[in-house]
C-alpha positions as CSV (number, residue, x, y, z in Angstrom):
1,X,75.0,156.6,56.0
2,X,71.4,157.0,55.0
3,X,69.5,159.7,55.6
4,X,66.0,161.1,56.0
5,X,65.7,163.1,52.6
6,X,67.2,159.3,51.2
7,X,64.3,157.3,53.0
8,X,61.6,160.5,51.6
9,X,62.7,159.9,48.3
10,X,62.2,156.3,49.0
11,X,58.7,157.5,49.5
12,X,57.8,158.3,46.6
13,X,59.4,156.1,44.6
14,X,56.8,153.7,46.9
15,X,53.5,155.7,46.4
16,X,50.9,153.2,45.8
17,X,52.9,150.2,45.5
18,X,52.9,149.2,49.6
19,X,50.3,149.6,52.3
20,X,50.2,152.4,54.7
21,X,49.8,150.1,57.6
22,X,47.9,150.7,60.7
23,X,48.8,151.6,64.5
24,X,46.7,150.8,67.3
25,X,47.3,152.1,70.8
26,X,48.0,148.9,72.4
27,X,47.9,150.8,76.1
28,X,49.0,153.9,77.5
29,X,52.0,155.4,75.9
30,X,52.2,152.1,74.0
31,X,51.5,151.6,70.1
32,X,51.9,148.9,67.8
33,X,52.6,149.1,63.8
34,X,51.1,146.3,62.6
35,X,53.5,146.2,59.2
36,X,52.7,142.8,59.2
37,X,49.6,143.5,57.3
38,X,52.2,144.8,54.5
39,X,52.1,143.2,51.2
40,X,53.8,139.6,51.3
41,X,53.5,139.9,55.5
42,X,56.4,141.6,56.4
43,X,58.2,145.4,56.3
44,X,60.7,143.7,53.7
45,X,58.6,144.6,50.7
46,X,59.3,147.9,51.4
47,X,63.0,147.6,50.7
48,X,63.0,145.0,48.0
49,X,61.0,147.1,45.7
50,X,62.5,150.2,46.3
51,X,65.7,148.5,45.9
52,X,64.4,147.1,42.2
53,X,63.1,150.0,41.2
54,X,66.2,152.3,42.2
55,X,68.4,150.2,40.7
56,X,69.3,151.6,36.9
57,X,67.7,148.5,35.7
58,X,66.8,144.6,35.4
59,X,68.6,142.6,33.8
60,X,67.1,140.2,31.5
61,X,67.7,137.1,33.8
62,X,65.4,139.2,36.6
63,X,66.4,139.2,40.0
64,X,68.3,136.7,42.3
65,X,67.6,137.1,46.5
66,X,68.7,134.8,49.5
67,X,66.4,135.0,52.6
68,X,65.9,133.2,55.9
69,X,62.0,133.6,54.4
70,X,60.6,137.1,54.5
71,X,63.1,139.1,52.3
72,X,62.6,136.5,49.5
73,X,58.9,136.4,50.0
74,X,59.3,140.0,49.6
75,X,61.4,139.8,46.7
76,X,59.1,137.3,45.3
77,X,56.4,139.5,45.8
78,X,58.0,143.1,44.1
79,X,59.1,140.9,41.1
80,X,55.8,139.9,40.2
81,X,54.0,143.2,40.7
82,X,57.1,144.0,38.4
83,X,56.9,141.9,35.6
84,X,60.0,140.3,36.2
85,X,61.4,137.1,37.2
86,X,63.2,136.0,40.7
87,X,65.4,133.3,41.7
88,X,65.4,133.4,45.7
89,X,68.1,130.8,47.8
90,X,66.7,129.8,51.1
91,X,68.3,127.8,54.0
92,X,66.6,124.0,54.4
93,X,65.5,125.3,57.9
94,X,63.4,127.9,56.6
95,X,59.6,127.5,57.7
96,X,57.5,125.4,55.3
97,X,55.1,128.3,55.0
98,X,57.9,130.8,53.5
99,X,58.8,128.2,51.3
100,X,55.4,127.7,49.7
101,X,54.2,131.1,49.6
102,X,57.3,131.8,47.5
103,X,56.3,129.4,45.0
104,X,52.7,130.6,45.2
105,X,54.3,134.3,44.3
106,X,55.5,132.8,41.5
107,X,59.5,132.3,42.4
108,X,61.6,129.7,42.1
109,X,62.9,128.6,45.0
110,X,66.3,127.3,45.7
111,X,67.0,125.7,49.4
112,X,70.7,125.0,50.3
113,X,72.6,125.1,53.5
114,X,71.3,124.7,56.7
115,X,71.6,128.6,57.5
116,X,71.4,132.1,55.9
117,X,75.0,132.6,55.2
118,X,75.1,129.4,52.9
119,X,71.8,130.3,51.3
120,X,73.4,133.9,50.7
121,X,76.6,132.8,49.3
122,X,75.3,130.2,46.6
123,X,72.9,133.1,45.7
124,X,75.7,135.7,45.5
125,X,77.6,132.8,42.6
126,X,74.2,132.7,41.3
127,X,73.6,135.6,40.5
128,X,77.2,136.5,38.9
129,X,76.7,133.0,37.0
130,X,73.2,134.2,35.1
131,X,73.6,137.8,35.2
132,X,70.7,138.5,37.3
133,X,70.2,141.5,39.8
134,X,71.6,140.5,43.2
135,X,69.0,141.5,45.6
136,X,70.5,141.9,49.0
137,X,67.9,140.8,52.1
138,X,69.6,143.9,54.3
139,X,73.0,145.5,53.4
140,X,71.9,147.7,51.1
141,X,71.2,151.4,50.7
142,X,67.9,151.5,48.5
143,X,66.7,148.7,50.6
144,X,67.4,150.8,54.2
145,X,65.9,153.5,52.9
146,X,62.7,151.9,51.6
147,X,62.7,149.9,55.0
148,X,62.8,153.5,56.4
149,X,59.8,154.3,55.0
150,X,57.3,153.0,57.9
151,X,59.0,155.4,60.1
152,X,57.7,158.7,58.2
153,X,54.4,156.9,58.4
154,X,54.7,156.7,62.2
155,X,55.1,160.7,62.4
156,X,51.8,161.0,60.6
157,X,50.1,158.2,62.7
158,X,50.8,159.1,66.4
159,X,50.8,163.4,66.1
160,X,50.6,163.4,69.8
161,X,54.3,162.4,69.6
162,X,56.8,159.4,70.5
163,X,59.4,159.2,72.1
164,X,60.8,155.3,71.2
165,X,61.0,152.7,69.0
166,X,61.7,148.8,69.6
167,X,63.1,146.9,66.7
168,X,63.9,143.6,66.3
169,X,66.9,143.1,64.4
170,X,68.3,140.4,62.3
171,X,70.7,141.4,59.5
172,X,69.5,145.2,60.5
173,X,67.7,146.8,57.2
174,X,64.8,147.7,59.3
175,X,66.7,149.0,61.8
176,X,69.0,151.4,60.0
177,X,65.8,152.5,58.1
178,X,64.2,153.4,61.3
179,X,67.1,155.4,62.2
180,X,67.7,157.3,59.3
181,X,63.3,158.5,59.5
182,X,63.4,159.1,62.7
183,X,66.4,161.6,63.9
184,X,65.7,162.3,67.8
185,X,63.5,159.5,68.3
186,X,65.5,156.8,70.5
187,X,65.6,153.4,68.6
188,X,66.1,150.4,70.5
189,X,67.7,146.8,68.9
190,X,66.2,144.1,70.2
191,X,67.8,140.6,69.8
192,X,67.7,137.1,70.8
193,X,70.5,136.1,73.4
194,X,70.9,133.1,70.5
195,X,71.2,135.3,67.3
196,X,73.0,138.9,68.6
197,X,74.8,139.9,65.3
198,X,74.3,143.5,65.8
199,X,75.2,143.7,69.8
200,X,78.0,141.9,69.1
201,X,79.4,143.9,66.9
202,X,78.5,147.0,69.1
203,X,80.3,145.2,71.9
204,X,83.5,143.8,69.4
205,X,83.7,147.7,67.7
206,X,82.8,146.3,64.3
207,X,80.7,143.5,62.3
208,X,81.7,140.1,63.5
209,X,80.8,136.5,62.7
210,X,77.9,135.0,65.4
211,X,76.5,132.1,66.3
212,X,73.1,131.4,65.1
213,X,70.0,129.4,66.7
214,X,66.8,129.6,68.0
215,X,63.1,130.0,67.7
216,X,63.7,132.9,66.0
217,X,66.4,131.9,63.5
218,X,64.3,131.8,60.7
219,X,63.9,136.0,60.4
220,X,66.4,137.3,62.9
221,X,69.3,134.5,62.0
222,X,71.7,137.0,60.2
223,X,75.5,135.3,61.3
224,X,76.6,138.7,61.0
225,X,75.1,142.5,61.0
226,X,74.9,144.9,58.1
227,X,77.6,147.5,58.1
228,X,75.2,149.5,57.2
229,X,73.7,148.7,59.9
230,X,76.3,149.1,62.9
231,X,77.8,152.4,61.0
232,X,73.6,153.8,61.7
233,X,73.4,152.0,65.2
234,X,77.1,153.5,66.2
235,X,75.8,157.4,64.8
236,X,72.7,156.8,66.7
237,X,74.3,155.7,70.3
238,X,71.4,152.3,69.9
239,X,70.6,150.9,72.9
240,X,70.8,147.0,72.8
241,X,68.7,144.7,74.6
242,X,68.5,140.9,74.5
243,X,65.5,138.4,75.0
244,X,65.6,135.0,75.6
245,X,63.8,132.1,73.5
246,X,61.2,131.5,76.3
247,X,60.2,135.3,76.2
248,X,59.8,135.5,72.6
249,X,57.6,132.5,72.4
250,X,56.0,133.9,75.6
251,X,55.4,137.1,73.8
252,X,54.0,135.9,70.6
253,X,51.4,134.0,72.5
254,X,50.6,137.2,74.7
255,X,50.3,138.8,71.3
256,X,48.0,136.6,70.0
257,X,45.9,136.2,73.1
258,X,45.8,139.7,73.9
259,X,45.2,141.5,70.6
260,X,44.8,138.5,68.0
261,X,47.9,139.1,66.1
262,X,49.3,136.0,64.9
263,X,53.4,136.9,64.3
264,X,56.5,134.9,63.6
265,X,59.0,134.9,66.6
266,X,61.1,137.2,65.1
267,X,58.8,139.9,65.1
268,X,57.7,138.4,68.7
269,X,61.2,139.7,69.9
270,X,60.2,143.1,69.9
271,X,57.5,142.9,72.3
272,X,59.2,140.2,73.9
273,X,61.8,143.1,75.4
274,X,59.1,144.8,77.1
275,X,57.0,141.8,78.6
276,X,60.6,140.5,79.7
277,X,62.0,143.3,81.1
278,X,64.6,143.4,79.1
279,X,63.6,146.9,78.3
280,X,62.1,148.8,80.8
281,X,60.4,152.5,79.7
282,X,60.7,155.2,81.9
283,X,58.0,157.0,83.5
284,X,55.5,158.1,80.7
285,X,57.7,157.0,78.1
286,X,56.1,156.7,74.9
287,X,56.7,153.6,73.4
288,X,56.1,152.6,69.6
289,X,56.5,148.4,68.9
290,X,57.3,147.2,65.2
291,X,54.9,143.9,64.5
292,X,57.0,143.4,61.6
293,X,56.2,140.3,60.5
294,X,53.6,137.6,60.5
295,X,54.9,134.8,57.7
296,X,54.3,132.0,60.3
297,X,52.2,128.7,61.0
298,X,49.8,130.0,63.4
299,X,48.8,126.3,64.4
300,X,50.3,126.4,67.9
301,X,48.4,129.6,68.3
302,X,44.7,127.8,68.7
């Protein structure tokens, strides 16, 4: 389990090495983080360099990461501000913009398999092979905690109070971060009916293998949840709600349109549960969205 004094150390281990990122008040008793505005365009460079830096140290053959795109952009991103190398395996379906920004960031990019899983598991040999510093995208504790970060900025941000989050969930690092910040605050997954690694595992009573498709696929395409992350969704009775493709790419284009915030789909989701229905706030509910990600083509956005 992480916990909240784990995520304030994470803290200050990231003083002035990741953006405070805004909130706006979106509409009444609804606010948006835009964490997309974070260094390398996602909340994932939170984790990855609290992860490096907590580790008791870096091998000579620097780091190795496998990503869907955002955690290796992130990991990318930490090891240069580091001084260190990074190896980063990506699927063959990740987004042509993740794959050169990562060599712009100075990585060197590896693309095998056709999903997450396959990129993971040739990183994993990797990484035992040179003797680099496995970097993991989700499932583990320094990165949770540094994910968790954002939330202690949300206390700060919106004094008048809040009373829940929505969180779009892939492997669930962000999620389980949330959590862990935020005791009494009601954190909501939010998952694509195509990728649902973390309500099926709430459903089966433990991690299990999923399916995995969609316009979403790229960030959210985890084939199976963090036990990390079910053991903090399980302690924090998280309520689960599923969107459908149409509504993400529905939301992302209300997202732009509305409030000019070119995002991926994944971070879409979120929002997505809210202009779908799929989660309806009570009556003055205070609701708090996660943009957590904007690592996308914004071409079909015009």
């Amino acid at each position: 389990m992480i916990t909240t004094d784990d995520v304030r150390a994470a803290a200050q281990r990231l003083e002035g090495r990741v953006r405070r990122t805004p909130v706006i008040q979106a509409a009444d008793n609804l606010w948006f983080k835009l964490e997309q505005t974070q260094h390398a365009g996602s909340f994932k460079t939170r984790g990855m360099v609290n992860q490096i830096l907590a580790a008791p140290s870096v091998p000579p053959a620097g780091i190795v990461a496998a990503s869907g795109g955002n955690a290796g952009l992130a990991a990318a991103y930490a090891a240069r501000e580091l001084g260190i190398t990074a190896e980063i395996y990506v699927p063959t379906t990740a987004p042509a913009v993740k794959v050169a920004k990562l060599g712009k960031l100075g990585a060197r990019v590896v693309q095998v398999g056709d999903e997450y899983a396959e990129a993971y598991a040739a990183a994993v040999v990797a990484a035992r092979s040179s003797g680099a510093l496995f970097c993991h995208a989700y499932d583990d504790p320094s990165m949770v905690a540094g994910n968790g970060t954002l939330g202690l900025e949300l206390l700060d941000q919106i004094p008048s109070g809040f009373d829940t989050v929505l969180v779009a969930v892939g492997g669930g690092g962000l999620i389980a971060g949330v959590i862990a910040a935020l005791p009494g605050v009601r954190v909501v997954s939010v998952e694509p009916v195509t990728s649902q690694a973390l309500h099926a595992a709430l459903a089966a009573g433990g991690p299990v293998n999923v399916p995995v498709s969609g316009v979403a696929a790229d960030s959210l395409g985890a084939r199976r949840v963090g036990e990390i992350a079910y053991d903090m969704a399980v302690f924090a009775s998280t309520p689960s709600a599923l969107v459908e493709d149409q509504a993400i790419v529905d939301a992302r284009r209300r997202l732009w349109d509305d409030y000019r915030l070119a995002v991926e789909h994944g971070t879409a989701a979120a929002y997505a549960a809210l202009t779908s229905g799929a989660y309806r706030p009570a009556e003055g509910e205070r609701v708090v969205v996660l943009i957590c990600g904007a690592n996308t083509n914004p071409a079909d956005l015009a």
